[in-house]
N, C-alpha and C positions, 0 to 999 in steps of 0.2 A: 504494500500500500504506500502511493507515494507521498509525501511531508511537507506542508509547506508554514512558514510562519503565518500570525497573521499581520507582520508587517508585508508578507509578499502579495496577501490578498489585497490589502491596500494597494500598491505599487503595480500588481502585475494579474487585476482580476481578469483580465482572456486568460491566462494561460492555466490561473490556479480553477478556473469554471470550466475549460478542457478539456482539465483532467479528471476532474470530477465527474464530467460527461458518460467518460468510460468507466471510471471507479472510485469509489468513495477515496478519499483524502482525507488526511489527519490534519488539521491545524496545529498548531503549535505556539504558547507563549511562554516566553521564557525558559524554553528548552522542555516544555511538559505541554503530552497532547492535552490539547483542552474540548475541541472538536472533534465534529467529522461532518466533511460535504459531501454530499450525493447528489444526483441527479434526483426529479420527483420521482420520475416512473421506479427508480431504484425503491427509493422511498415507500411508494404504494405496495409495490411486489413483497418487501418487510411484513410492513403493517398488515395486508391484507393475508399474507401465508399463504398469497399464489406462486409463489417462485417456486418453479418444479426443480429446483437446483439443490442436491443433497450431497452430504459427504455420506458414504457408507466404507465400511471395513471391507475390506476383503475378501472376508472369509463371508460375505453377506452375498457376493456376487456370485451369477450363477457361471457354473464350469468353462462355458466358453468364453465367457467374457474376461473371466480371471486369466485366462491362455492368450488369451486378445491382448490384455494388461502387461502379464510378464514380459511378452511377444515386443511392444513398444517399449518397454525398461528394458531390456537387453539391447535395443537398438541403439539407444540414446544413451546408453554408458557406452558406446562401441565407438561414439561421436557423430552418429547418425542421427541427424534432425528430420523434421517435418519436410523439409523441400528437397529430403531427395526420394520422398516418396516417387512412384510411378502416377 
């Protein structure tokens, strides 16, 4: 999550509203977060507990998917990223 003061919000609101756009942002005063900015619709998808976006374990996932998972962590410790998929 990325950091911004909020002396930067003052000085530099496009860029610190930006990033916010894409993901929440931590405020910061005095070296302590004090905030966080989101976008609204971020916002509503919270509040309301439509955001279909979950962390689960592992061991929660069904068999091929967990093969599918290791499959990509094997790749990407190998130094294989996303763009040299086919």
């Amino acid at each position: 999550m990325r950091q911004f003061t909020t002396g930067d919000l003052n000085k530099q609101v496009g860029d610190v509203t930006d990033a916010a756009s894409r993901e929440p942002v931590v405020l910061t005063r005095h070296s302590k977060p004090r905030f966080v900015l989101m976008s609204y619709e971020h916002y509503e998808r919270m509040r309301s507990g439509t955001d279909p976006r979950r962390a689960h374990a592992i061991s929660e996932m069904p068999d091929e998917h967990a093969e599918l998972f290791g499959e990509a962590i094997e790749r990407l410790a190998k130094g294989e990223g996303y763009d040299d998929e086919p």
